[in-house]
C-alpha positions in Angstrom: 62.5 95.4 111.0 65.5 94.7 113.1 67.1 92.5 111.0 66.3 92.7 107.1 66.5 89.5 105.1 66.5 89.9 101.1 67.8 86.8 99.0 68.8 88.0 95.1 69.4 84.9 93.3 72.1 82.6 95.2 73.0 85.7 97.4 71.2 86.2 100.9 71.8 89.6 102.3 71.5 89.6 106.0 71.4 93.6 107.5 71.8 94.7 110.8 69.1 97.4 110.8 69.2 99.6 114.2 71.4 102.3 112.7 69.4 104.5 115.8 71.1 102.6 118.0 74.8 101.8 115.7 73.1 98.3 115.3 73.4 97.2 118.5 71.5 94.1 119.0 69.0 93.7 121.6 67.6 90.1 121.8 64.6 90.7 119.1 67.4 91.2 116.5 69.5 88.2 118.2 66.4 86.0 118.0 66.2 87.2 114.3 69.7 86.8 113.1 69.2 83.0 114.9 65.9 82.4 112.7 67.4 83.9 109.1 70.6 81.9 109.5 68.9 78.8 110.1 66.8 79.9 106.9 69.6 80.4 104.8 71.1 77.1 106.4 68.4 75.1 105.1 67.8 76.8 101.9 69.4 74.8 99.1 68.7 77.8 96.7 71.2 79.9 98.8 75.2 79.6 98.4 76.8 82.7 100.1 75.6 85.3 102.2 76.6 88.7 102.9 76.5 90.2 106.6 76.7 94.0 106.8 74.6 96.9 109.2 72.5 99.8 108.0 74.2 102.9 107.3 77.9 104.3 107.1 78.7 104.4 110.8 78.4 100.9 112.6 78.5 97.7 110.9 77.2 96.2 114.6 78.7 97.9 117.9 77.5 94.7 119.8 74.9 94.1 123.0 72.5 96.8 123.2 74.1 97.0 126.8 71.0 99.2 128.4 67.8 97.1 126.9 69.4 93.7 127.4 71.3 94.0 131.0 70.5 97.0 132.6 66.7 96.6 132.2 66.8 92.4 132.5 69.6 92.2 135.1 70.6 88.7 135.0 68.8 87.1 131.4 71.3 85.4 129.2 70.7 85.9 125.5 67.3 84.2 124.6 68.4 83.3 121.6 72.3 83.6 120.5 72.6 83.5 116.4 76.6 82.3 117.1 76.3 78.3 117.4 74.7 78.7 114.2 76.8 80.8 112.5 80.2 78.5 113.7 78.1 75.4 112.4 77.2 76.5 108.9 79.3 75.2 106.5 78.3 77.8 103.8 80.5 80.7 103.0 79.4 84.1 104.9 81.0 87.3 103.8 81.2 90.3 106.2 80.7 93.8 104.7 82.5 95.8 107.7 80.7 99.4 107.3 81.9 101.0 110.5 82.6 100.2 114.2 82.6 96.6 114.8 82.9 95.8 118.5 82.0 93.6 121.1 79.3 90.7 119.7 79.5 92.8 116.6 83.2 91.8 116.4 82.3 88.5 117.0 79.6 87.8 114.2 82.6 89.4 111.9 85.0 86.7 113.5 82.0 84.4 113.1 82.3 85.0 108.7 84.7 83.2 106.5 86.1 86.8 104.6 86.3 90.1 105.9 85.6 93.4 103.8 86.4 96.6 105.6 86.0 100.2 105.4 88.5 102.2 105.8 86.8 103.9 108.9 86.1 100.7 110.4 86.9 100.4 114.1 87.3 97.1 116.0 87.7 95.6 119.2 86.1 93.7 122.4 85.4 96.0 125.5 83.7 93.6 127.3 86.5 93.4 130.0 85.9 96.9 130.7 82.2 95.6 131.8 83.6 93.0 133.8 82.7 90.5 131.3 84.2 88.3 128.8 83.4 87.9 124.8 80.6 85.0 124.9 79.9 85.1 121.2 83.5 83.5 120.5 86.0 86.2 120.6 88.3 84.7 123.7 88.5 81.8 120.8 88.6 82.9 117.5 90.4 86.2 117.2 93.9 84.0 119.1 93.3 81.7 116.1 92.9 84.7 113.6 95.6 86.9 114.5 99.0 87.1 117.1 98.3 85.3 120.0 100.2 88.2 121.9 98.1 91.5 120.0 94.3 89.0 120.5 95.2 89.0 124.1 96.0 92.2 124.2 93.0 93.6 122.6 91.0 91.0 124.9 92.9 92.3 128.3 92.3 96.2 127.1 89.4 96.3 125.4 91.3 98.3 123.3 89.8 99.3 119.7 92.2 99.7 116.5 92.0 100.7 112.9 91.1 98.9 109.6 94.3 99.3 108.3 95.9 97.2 111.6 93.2 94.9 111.7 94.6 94.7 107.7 97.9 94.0 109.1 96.9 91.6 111.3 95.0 89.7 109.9 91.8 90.7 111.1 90.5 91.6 107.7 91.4 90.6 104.3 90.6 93.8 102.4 90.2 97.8 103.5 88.8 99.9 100.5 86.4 103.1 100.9 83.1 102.5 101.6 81.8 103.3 98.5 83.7 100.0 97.2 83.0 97.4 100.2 79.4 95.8 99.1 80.4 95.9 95.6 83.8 93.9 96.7 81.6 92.0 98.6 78.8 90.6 95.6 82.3 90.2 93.8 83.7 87.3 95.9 80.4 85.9 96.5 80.1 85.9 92.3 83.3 84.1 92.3 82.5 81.7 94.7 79.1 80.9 93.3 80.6 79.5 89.9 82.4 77.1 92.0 80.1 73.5 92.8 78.0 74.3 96.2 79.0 71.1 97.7 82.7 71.2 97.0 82.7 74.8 98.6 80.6 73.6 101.5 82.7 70.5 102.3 86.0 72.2 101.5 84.9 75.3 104.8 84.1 71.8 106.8 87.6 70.2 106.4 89.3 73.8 107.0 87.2 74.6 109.9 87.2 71.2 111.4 90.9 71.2 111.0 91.8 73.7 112.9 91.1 72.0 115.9 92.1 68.6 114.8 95.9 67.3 114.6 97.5 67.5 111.2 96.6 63.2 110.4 93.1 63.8 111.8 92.9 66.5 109.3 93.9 64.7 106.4 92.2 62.1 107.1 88.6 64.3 107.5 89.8 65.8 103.8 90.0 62.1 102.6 87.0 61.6 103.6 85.2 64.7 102.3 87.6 64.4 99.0 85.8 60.3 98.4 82.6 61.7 99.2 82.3 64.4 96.7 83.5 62.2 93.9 80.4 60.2 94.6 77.9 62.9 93.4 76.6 64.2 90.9 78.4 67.7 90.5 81.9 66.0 90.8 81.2 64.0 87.6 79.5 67.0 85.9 82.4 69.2 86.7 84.8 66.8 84.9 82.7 66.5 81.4 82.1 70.6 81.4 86.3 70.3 81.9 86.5 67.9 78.9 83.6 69.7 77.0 85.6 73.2 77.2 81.6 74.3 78.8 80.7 76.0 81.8 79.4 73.3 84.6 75.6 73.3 85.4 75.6 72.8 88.9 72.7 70.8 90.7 74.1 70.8 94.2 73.6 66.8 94.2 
């Protein structure tokens, strides 16, 4: 399989498996990571998902440039798993196990937290193709990190380290590798004793935001804030508070 899929509990674990080729991903695995993350979309049982490639050397080094363009000159991506990922409003964790570059970059930039190791490599060579990032990148690493360093990595194709994409802003935490899925099932632990709707609407109003003005924003929060008191987890949370007791959360 391409692409493995394996759900543990409230934990999908989504795997980029074509170490042959440092995950690369033809349009099979494309077409797959499209199909699981509407799965994991649509699956109520599932709060948080982990992203991460097979093996110690690539977490996904992009396009599988030779079976996608140089033997179908001219075919656009069948299938892209991107418009997906930007419209899920459940929390995706990146475990960064090696070279991420190009669309491999981009399904990074594509998860809400970052977890690299300390080998990592990033950056988007498509300009050295005579392309442009189409997964995202011309948008979301400017947002991400210095308007002035995104262009330049976007102008150069230019790769750097994981402890500058640290100090960028590009990642939120470099440890070994030996360290990154455990840091990983950490967060995802921490986020999955918070109430699923609260986290879901709470990525909406931040990622909506961002392209909103500041009253627009507030008001999409006031929204989301009025809505949320209206079911069921809202009003369990506040008697577990009262109760001293951990909240059973129903995701209603």
């Amino acid at each position: 399989m391409k692409v493995l899929f394996e759900k543990k509990g409230p934990i999908a674990y989504v795997t980029i498996n074509r170490p042959e080729r440092l995950n690369a991903c033809d349009f099979e695995a494309y077409g797959m990571l499209t199909d699981i993350w509407c799965e994991f979309r649509d699956d109520a049982a599932l709060r948080v998902a982990i992203l991460t490639g097979t093996g110690d050397r690539a977490f996904c080094a992009g396009s599988d440039i030779k079976d996608n363009y140089v033997a179908r000159p001219g075919e656009d991506v069948p299938k892209s798993p991107f418009p997906v990922m930007y419209d899920l409003y459940k929390p995706i964790i990146a475990a960064i196990n090696g070279h991420a570059n190009g669309g491999g970059l981009e399904q990074a930039l594509a998860c809400d937290i970052r977890v690299a190791a300390h080998h990592a490599q990033f950056g988007l060579g498509e300009v050295r193709l005579g392309w442009l990032p189409g997964g995202g990148g011309t948008q979301r690493l400017p947002r991400l990190i210095s308007f002035g360093r995104a262009l330049e990595m976007l102008y150069t194709g230019g790769r750097i380290g994981a402890e500058e994409a640290w100090r960028l802003g590009l990642v939120d935490y470099v440890m070994p590798m030996s360290r990154i899925m455990t840091k990983c099932e950490e967060i995802a632990g921490e986020i999955c004793k918070s109430a699923p709707l609260a986290v879901q609407r709470i990525k909406q109003a931040a990622m909506r935001g961002l392209d909103m003005p500041l009253a627009e924003g507030l008001k999409l929060e006031r929204e989301l804030y009025k809505w949320l008191q209206t079911t069921e987890d809202a009003r369990e949370g506040a008697r577990a508070f009262a109760e001293k007791r951990p909240p059973e959360w129903k995701g209603r």
